[in-house]
VOKOL-764627 format. One line per 8 residues: number of its first residue (from 1); for each residue y, x, z of N, C-alpha, C, O. Coordinates in pm, 1 decimal, decimal comma. Layout:
VOKOL-764627
NUM = Y:X:Z:Y:X:Z:Y:X:Z:Y:X:Z | ...
This chain:
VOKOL-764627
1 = 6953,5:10211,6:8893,7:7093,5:10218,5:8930,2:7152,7:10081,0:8949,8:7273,3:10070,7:8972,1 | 7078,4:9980,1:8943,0:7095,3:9812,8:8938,1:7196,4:9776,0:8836,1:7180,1:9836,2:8729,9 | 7285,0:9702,9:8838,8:7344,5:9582,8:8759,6:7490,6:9682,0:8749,9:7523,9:9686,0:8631,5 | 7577,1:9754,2:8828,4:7707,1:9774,3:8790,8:7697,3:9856,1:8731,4:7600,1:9930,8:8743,4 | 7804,8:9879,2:8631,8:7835,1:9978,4:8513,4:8006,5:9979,8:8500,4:8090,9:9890,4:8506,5 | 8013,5:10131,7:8478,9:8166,5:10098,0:8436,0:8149,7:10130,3:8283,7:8067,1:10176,3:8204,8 | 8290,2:10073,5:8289,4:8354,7:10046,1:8115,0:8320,0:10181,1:8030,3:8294,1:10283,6:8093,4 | 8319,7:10181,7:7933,7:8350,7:10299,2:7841,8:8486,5:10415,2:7882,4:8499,9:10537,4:7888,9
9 = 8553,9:10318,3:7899,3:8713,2:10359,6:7945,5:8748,6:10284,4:8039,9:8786,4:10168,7:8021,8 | 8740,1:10345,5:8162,1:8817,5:10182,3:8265,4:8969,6:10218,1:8271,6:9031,2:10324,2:8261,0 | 8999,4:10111,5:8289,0:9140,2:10133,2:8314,8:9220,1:10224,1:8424,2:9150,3:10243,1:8523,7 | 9347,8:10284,5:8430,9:9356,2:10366,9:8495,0:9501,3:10326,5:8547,6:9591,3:10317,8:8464,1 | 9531,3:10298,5:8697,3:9647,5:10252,1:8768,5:9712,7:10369,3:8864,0:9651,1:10436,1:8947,1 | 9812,4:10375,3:8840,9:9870,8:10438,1:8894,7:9932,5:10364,1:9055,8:9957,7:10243,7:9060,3 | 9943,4:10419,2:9131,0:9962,4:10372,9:9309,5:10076,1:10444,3:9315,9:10091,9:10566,3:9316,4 | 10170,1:10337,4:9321,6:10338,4:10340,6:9395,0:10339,6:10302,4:9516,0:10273,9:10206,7:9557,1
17 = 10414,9:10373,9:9585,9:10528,7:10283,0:9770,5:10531,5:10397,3:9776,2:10506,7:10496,3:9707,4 | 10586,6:10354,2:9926,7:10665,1:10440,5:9995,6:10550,6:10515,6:10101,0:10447,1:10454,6:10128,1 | 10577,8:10655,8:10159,5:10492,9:10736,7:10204,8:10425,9:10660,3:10342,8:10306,2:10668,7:10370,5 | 10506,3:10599,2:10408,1:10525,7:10523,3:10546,4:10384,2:10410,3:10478,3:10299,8:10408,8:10567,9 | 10351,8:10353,0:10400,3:10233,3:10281,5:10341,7:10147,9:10342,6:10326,8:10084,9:10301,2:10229,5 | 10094,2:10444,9:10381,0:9999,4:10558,3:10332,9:9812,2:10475,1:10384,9:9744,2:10443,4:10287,4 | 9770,8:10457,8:10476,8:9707,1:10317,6:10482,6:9678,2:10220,3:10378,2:9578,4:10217,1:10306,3 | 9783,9:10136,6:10379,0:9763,9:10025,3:10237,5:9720,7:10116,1:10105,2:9619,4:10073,0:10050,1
25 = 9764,8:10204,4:10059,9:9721,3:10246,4:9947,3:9634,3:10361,7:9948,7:9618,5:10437,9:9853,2 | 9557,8:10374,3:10103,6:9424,5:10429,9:10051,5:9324,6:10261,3:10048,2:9206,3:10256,4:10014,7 | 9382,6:10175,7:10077,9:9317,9:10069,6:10071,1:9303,4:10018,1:9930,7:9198,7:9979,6:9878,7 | 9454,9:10023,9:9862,2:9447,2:9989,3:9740,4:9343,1:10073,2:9653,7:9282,9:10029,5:9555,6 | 9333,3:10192,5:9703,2:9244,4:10340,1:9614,5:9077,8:10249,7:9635,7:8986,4:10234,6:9554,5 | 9087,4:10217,7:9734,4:8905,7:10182,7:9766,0:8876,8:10085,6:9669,7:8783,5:10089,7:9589,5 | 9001,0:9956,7:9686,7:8939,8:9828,6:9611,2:8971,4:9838,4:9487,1:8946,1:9727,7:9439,6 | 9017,3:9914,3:9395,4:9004,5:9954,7:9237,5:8941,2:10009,5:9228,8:8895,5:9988,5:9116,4
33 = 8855,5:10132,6:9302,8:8763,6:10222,3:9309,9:8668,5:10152,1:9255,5:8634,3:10175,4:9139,6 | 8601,3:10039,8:9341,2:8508,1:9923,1:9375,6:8521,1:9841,0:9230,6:8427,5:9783,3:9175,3 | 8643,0:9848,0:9187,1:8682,2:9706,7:9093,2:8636,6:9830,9:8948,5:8678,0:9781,8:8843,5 | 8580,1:9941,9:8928,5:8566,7:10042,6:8851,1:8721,8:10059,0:8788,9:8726,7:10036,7:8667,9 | 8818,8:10085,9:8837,4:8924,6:10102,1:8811,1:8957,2:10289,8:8885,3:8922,0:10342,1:8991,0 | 9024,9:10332,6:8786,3:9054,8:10475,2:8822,5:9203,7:10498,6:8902,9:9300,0:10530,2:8833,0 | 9215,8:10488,0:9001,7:9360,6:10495,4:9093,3:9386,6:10615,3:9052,1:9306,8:10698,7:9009,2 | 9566,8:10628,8:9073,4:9587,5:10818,0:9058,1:9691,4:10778,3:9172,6:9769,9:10710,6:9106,3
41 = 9722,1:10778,1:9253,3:9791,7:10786,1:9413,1:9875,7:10894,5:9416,1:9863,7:10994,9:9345,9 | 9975,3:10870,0:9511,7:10060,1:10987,8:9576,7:9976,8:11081,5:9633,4:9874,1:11042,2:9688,7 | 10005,6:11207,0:9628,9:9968,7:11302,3:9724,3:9961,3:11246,3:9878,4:10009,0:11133,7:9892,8 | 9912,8:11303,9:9984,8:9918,3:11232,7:10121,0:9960,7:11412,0:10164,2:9896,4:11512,5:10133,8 | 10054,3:11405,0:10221,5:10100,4:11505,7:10300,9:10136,9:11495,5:10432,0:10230,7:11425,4:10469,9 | 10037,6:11590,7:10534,7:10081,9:11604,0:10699,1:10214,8:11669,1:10696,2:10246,6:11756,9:10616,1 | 10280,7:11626,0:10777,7:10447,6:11665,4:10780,7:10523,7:11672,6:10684,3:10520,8:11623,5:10571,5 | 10629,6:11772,4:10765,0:10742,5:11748,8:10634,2:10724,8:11870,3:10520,6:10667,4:11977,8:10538,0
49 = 10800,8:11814,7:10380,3:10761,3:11863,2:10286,1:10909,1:11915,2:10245,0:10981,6:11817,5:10226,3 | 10986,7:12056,0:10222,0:11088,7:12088,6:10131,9:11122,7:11991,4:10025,5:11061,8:11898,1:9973,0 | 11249,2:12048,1:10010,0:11344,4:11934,2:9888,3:11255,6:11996,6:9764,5:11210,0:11917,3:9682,1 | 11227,8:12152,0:9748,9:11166,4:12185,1:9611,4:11028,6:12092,6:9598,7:11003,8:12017,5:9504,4 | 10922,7:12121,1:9745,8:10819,8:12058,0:9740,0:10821,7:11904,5:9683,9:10742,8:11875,0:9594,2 | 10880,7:11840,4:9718,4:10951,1:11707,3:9677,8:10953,9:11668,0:9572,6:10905,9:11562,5:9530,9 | 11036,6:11784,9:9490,1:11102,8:11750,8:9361,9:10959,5:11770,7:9295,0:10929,1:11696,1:9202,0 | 10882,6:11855,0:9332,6:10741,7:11892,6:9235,3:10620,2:11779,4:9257,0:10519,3:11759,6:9189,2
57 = 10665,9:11717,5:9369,7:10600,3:11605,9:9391,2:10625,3:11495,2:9317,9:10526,7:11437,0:9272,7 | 10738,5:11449,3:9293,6:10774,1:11362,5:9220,2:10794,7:11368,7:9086,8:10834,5:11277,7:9014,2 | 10757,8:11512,7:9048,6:10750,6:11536,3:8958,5:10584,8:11487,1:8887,4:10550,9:11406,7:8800,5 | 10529,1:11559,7:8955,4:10362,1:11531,0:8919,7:10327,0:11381,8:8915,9:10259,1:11341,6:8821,4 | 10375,5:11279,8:9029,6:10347,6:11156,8:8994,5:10457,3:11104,7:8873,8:10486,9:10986,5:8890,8 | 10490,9:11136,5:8814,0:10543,9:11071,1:8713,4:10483,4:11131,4:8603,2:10509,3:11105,9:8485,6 | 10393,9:11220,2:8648,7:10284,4:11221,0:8516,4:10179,2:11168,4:8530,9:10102,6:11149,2:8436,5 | 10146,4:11124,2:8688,0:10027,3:11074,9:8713,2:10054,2:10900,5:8621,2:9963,0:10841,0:8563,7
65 = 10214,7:10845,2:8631,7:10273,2:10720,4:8569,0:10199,5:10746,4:8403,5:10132,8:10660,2:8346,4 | 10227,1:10871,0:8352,2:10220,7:10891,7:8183,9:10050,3:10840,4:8146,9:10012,5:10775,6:8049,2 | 9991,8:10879,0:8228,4:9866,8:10890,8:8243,9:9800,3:10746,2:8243,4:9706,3:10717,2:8169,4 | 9855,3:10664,6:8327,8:9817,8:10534,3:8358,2:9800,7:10437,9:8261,6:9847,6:10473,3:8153,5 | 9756,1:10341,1:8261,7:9771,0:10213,0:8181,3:9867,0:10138,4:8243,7:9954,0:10092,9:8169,4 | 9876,1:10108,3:8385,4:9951,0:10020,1:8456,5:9992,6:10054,5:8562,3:9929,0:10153,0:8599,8 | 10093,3:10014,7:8656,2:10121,1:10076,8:8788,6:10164,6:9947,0:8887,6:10248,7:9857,5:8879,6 | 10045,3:9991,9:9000,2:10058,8:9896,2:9092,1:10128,3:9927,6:9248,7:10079,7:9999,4:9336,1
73 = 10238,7:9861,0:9253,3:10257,2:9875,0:9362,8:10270,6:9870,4:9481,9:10309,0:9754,7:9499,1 | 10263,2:9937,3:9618,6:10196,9:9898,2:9746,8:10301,2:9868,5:9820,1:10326,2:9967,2:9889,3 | 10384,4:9772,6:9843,4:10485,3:9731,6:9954,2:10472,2:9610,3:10003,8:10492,4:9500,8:9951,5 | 10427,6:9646,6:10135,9:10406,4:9513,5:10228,3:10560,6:9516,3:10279,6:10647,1:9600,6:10303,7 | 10541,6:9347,2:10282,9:10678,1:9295,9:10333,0:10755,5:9256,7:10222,2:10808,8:9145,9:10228,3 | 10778,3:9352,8:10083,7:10826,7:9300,4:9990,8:10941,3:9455,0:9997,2:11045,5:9465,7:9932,6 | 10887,8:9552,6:10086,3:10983,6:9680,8:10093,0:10959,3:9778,6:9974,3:10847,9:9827,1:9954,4 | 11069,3:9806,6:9894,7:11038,6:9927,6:9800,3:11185,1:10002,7:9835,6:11294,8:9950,1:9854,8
81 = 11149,1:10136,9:9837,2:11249,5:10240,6:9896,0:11300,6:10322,5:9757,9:11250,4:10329,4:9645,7 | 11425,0:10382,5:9816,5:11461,7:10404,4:9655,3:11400,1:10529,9:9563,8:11443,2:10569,4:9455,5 | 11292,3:10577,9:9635,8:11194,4:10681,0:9532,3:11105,6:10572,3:9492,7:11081,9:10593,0:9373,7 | 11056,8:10488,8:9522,8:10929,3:10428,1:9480,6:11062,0:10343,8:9359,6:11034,5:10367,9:9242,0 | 11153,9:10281,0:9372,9:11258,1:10203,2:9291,8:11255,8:10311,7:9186,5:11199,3:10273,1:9084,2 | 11304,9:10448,4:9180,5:11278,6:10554,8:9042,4:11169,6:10534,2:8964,5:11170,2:10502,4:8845,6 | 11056,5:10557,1:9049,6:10924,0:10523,6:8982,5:10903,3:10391,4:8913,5:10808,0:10383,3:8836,0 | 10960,8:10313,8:8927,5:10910,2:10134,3:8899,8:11018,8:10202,3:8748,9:10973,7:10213,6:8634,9
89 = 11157,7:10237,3:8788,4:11218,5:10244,8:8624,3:11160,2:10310,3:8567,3:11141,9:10263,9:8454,7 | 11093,1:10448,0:8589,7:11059,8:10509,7:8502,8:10915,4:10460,1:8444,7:10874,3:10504,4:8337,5 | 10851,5:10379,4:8510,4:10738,0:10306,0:8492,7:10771,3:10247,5:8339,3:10704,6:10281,5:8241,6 | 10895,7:10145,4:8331,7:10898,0:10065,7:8281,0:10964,2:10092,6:8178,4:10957,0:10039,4:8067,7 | 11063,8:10218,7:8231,6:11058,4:10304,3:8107,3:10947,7:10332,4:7952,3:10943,8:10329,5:7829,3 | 10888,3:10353,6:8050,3:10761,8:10443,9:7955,1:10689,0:10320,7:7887,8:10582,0:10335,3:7828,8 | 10763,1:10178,0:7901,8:10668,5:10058,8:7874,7:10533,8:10035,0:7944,2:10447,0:9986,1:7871,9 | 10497,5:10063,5:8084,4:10402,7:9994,3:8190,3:10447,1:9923,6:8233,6:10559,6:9917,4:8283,2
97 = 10343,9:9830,6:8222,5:10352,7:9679,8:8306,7:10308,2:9777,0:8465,1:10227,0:9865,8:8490,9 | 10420,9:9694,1:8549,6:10424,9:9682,9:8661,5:10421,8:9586,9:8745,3:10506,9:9499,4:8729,6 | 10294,5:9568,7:8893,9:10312,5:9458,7:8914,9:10304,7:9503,3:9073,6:10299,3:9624,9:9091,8 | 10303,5:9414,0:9197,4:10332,1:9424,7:9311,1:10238,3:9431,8:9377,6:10143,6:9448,1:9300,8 | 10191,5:9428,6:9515,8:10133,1:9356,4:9622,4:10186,6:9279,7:9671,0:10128,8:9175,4:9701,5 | 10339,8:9302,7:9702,5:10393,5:9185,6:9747,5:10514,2:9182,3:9696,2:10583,0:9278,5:9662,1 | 10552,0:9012,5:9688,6:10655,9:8976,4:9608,4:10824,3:9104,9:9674,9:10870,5:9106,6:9789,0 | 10858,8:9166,7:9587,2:10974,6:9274,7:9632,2:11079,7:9244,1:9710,0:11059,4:9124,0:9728,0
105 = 11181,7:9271,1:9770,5:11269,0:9194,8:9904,8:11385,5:9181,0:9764,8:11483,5:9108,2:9781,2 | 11374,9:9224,0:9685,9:11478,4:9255,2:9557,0:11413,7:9155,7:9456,1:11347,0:9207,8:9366,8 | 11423,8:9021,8:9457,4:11306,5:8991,4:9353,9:11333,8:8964,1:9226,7:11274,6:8879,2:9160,0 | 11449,5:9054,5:9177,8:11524,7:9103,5:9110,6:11423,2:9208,3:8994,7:11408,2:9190,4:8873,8 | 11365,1:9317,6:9081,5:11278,4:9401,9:9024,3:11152,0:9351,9:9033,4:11071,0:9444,4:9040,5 | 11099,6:9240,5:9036,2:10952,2:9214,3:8986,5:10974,9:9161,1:8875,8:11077,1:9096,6:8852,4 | 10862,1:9186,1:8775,8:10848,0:9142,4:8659,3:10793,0:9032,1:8646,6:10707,7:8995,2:8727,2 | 10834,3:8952,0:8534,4:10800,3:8806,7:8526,9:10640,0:8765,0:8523,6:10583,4:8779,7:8415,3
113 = 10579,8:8725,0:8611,0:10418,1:8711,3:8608,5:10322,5:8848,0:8631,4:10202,7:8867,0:8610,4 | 10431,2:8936,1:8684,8:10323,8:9084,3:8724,1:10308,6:9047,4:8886,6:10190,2:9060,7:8917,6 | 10393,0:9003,9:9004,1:10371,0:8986,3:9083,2:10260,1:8965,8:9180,0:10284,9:8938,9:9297,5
């Protein structure tokens, strides 16, 4: 099986942005994959989704957050929209370190040295 091994427990990150990033964070999914890191990602949904569907959506990733060790998030440009902004509080809520891909257009909400 050669030389790689994962951990006993690898760590487990949770994948924030916005749906419009759907790309970057199957990218982010590959290179933690790779890094033996366990991603838990947004759902990826073709079209549009109901306000209930929604609410159950955002519901589930904020357990996919409970679940995590850490939550990383995917906004190129420095864009976070205001569902992925819920998620970062409730992130930090729950005491997860949160850190970026890219420095936030708000740099207000990055955390000191998670960036």
């Amino acid at each position: 099986m050669g030389h790689w091994s994962v951990p006993a427990r690898p760590d487990i990150v949770c994948i924030c942005g916005s749906a419009r990033f759907v790309a970057e964070m199957r990218d982010a999914v590959r290179d933690l994959t790779l890094r033996g890191i366990i991603p838990l990602a947004p759902a990826e949904m073709d079209g549009a989704v109901s306000a209930e569907q929604k609410a159950h959506l955002d519901a589930l990733h904020r357990h996919k957050i409970d679940l995590a060790d850490r939550v990383l998030v995917v906004n190129p440009g420095g864009y976070v929209g205001a569902s992925t902004a819920s998620e970062i509080a409730y992130a930090r809520a729950a005491g997860k370190p949160v850190s970026f891909t890219d420095q936030p257009e708000d740099a207000a909400g990055a955390d000191n040295g998670e960036s």
